[in-house]
C-alpha positions in Angstrom: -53.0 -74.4 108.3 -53.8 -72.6 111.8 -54.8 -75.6 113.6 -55.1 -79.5 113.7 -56.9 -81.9 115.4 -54.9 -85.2 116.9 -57.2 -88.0 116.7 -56.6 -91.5 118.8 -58.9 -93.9 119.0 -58.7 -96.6 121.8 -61.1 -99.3 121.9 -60.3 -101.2 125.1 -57.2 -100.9 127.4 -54.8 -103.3 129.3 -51.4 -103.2 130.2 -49.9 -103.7 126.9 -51.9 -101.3 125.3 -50.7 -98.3 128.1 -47.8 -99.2 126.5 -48.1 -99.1 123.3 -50.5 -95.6 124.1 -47.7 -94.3 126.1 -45.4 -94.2 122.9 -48.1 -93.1 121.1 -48.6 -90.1 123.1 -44.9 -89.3 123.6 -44.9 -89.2 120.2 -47.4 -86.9 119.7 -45.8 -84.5 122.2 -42.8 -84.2 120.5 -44.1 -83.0 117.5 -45.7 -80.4 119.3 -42.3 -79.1 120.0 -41.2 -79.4 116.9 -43.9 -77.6 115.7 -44.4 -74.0 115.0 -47.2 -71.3 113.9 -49.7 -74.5 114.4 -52.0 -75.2 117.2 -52.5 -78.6 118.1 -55.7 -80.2 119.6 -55.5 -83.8 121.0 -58.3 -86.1 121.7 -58.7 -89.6 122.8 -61.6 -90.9 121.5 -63.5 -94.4 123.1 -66.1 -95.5 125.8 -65.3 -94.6 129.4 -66.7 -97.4 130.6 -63.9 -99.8 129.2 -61.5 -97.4 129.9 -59.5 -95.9 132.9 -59.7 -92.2 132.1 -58.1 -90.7 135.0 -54.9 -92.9 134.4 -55.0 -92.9 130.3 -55.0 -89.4 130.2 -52.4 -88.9 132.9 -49.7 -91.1 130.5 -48.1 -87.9 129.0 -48.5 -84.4 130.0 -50.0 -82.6 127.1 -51.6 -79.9 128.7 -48.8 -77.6 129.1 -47.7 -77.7 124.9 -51.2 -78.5 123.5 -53.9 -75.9 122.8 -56.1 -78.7 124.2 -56.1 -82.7 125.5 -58.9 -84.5 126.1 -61.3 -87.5 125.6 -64.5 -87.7 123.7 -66.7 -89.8 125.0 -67.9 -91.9 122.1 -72.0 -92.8 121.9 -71.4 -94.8 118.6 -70.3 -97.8 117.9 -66.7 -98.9 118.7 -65.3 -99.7 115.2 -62.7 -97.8 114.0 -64.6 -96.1 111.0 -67.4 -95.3 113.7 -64.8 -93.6 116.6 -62.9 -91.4 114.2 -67.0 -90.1 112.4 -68.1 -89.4 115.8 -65.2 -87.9 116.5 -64.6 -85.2 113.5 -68.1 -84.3 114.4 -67.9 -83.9 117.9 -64.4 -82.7 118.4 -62.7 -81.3 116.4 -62.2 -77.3 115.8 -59.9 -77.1 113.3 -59.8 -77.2 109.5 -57.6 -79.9 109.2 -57.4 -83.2 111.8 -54.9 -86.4 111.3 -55.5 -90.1 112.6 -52.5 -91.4 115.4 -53.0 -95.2 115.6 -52.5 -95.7 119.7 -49.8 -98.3 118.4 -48.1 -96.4 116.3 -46.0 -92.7 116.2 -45.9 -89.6 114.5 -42.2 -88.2 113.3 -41.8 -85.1 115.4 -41.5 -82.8 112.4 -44.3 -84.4 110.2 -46.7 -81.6 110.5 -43.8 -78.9 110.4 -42.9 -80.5 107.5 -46.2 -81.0 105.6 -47.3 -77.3 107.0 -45.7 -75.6 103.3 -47.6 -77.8 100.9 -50.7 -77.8 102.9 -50.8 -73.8 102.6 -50.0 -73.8 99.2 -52.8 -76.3 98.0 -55.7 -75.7 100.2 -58.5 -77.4 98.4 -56.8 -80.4 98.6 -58.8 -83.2 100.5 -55.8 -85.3 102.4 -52.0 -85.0 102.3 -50.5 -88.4 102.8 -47.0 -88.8 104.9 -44.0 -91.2 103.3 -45.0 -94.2 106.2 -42.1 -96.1 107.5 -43.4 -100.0 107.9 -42.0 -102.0 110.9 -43.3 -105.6 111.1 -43.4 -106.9 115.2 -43.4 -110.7 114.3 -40.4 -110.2 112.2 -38.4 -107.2 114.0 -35.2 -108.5 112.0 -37.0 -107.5 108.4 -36.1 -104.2 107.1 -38.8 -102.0 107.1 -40.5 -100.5 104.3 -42.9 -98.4 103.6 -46.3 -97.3 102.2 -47.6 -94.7 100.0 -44.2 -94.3 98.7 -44.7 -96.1 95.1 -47.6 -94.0 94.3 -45.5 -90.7 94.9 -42.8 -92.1 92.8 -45.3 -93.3 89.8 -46.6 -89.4 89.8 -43.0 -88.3 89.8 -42.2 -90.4 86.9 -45.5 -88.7 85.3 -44.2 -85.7 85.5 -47.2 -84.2 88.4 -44.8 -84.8 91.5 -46.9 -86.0 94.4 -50.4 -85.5 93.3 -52.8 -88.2 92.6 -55.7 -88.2 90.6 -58.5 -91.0 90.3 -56.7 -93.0 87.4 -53.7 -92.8 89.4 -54.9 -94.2 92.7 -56.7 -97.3 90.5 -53.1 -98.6 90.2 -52.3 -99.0 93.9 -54.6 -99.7 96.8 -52.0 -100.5 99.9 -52.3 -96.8 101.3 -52.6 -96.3 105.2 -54.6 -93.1 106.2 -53.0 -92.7 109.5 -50.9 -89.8 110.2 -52.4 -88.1 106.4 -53.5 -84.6 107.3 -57.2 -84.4 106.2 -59.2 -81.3 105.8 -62.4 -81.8 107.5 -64.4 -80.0 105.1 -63.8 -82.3 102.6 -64.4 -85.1 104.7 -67.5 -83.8 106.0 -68.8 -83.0 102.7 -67.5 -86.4 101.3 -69.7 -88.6 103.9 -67.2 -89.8 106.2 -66.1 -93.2 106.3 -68.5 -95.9 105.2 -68.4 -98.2 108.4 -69.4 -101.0 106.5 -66.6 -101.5 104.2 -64.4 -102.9 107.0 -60.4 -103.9 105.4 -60.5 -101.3 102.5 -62.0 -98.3 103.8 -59.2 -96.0 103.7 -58.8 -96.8 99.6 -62.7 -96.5 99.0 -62.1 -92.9 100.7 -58.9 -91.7 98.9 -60.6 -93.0 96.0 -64.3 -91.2 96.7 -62.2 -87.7 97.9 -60.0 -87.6 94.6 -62.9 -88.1 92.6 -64.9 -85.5 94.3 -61.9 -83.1 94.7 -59.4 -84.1 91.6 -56.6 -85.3 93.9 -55.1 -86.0 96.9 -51.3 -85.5 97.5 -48.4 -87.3 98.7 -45.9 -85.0 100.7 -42.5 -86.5 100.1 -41.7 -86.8 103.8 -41.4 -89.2 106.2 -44.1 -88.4 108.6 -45.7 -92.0 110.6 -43.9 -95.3 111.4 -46.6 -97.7 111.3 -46.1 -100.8 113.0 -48.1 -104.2 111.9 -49.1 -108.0 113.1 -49.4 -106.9 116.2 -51.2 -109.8 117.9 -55.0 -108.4 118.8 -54.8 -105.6 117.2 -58.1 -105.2 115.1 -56.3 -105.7 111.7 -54.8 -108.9 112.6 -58.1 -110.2 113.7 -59.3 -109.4 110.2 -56.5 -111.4 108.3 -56.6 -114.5 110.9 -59.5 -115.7 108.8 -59.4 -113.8 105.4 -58.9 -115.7 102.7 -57.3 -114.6 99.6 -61.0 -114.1 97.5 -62.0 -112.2 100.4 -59.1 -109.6 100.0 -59.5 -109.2 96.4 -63.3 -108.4 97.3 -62.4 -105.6 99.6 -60.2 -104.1 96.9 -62.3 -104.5 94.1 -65.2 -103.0 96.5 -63.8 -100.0 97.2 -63.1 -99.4 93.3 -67.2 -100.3 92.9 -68.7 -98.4 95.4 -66.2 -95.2 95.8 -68.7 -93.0 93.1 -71.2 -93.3 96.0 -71.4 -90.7 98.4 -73.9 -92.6 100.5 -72.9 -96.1 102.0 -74.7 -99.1 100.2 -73.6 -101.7 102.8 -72.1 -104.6 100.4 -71.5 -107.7 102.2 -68.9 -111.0 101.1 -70.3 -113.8 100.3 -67.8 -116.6 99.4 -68.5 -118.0 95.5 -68.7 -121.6 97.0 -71.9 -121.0 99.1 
């Protein structure tokens, strides 16, 4: 892995959300620093007209320890499926390019750490980070974490960190953010299909395994993830989600992952 492409998507922008992109950002610098041999591209991707470029980009100095930092002005639509297409397509340089939620952080040696396995097993579509889980309307919880039971089912099947197909069918609570993804693959796998809204990430993993044979799970800690934060476009989801609408998602996903090209499902309750 020679290079990678930092992708954050920001949607809109207020105070709160500097913030939050400020963290974000610092983040993202300090695993440059901690990084070695690796040249890191960062982008912001959105709509200048909602947003205040000249102070968003002037949160964090990047310039000086990135190989580049800018914004890519998004002509798409504004979902999150939609900003991270248009950006693979229209950004990025590298082989290989990772999602940073502007809410959440990268650990400054995640891509230091995942540089090993990602040299040694380069056809594989996606390496997924160990994700520490930290819930903002109950900061007294412990966190936990994602991705994690699916490494240790492989590991009890004797393929340490690799999942196939049939493996992924067991679990579908995987976050994509902070996975290093090789573009190629997604490229040549379609991209995100922007109509599959709350389970998009699975329906990928799912589609790329298939296409590929696996994706892999590096046994490091490499994102904390941070949820219920009030507005954020998850949270919206789940306000009125109810539990039939979930399972749809899920079961979705497992329906429509064989299909390179997006068929555009839609819910409709069973009582109407």
């Amino acid at each position: 892995m020679k290079g990678i492409d930092i992708i954050i998507p920001v949607h809109k922008y207020d105070e709160s959300i500097e913030t939050l992109l400020t963290r974000c950002l610092t983040s993202v610098k300090d695993m440059i620093m901690n990084t070695t041999d690796v040249n890191v591209d960062v982008h912001i991707v959105g709509k200048s007209e909602v947003l205040p470029l000249e102070k968003m980009m002037g949160l964090v100095n990047l310039s000086d320890i990135a190989k580049s930092f800018d914004f890519i002005e998004n002509t798409s639509e504004l979902d999150f499926c939609s900003q991270i297409n248009f950006a693979v397509n229209n950004g990025c340089k590298n082989d290989y390019f990772m999602i940073v939620e502007f809410d959440d952080m990268v650990t400054p040696k995640w891509v230091e750490m995942a540089k090993p396995y990602v040299d040694k097993m380069e056809t594989c579509p996606v390496f997924l980070p160990l994700i520490e889980v930290y819930d903002i309307e109950n900061p007294t919880m412990p966190k936990c974490y994602l991705n994690e039971i699916a490494w240790s089912s492989s590991f009890v099947d004797g393929d340490l960190g690799s999942l196939s197909t049939e493996a992924l069918k067991n679990y579908y609570n995987f976050n994509l953010t902070g996975a290093i993804i090789n573009k190629n693959c997604f490229l040549k796998g379609r991209e995100f299909k922007t109509s599959i809204k709350l389970s998009f990430a699975y329906e990928l993993l799912l589609r790329l395994s298939h296409l590929y044979t696996n994706v892999f799970v590096v046994p490091k800690i490499g994102y904390y993830h941070f949820i219920n934060r009030e507005d954020s476009l998850t949270s919206e989801y789940h306000k009125t989600m109810t539990q039939e609408e979930g399972a749809w998602w899920i079961q979705l996903a497992l329906d429509e992952y064989a299909f390179i090209k997006d068929r555009k499902k839609t819910y409709t309750p069973s009582n109407k």
